[in-house]
C-alpha positions in Angstrom: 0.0 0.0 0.0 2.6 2.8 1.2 5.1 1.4 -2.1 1.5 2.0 -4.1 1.3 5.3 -3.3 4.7 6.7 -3.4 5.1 5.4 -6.5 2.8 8.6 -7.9 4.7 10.8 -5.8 8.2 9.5 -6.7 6.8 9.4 -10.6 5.9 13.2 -10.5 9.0 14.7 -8.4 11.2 13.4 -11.3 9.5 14.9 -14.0 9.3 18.0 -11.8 13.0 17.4 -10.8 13.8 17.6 -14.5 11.9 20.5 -15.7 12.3 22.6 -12.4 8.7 22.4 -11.2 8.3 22.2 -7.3 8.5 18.9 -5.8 5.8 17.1 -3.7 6.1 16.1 -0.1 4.7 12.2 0.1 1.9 11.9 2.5 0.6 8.6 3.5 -3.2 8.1 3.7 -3.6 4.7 5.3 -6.7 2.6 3.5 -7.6 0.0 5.5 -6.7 -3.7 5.8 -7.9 -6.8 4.0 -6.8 -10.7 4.6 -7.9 -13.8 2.9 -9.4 -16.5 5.2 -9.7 -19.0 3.1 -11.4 -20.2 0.0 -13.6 -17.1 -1.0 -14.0 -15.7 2.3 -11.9 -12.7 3.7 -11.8 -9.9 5.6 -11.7 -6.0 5.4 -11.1 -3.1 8.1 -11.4 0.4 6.8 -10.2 2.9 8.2 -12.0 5.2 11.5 -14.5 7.4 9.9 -14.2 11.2 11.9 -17.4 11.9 14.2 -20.7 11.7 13.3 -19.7 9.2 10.5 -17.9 6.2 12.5 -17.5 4.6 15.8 -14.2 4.5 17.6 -13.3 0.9 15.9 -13.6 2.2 11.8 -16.1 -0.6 10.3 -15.2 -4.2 10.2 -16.5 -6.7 7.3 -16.0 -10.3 6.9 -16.9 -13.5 5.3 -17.8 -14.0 1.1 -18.7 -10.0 1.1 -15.2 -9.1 2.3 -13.7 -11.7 0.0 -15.2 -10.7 -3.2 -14.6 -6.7 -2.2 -11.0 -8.1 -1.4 -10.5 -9.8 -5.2 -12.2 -6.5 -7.0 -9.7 -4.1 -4.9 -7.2 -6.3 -6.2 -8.1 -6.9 -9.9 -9.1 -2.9 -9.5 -4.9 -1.8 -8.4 -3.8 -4.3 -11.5 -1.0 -2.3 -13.5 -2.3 -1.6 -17.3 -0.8 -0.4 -20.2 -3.6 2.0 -21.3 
């Protein structure tokens, strides 16, 4: 995830690097968590929502719901060439 997003950030201050633009200070926004547990089944922990929107824990989800979100997020991230 933190490799993920630098990536953009390390991508943009060479470009700017070369062509004497201003560089960009990498900040991390952390996305949540997801683990396989088993055959189609998983599970996902986003992260705490600020007041009135979460609780205290961020929102938990588990079992063939969390797996299938876990396999889009996945196939979503895949690198492309277009």
């Amino acid at each position: 995830q933190v490799a993920f997003q630098q990536s953009d950030y390390v991508a943009w201050n060479v470009w700017a690097l070369h062509y004497g633009r201003p560089l960009l200070p990498f900040r991390y926004q952390h996305l949540g968590e997801m683990l396989a547990l088993g055959p189609g089944e998983g599970a996902v922990a986003f992260p705490q929502l600020p007041e009135p929107l979460g609780d205290a824990l961020g929102t938990l989800l588990d079992g063939w719901a969390a797996g299938v979100l876990r396999k889009a997020a996945y196939v979503y991230r895949q690198p492309t060439n277009g």
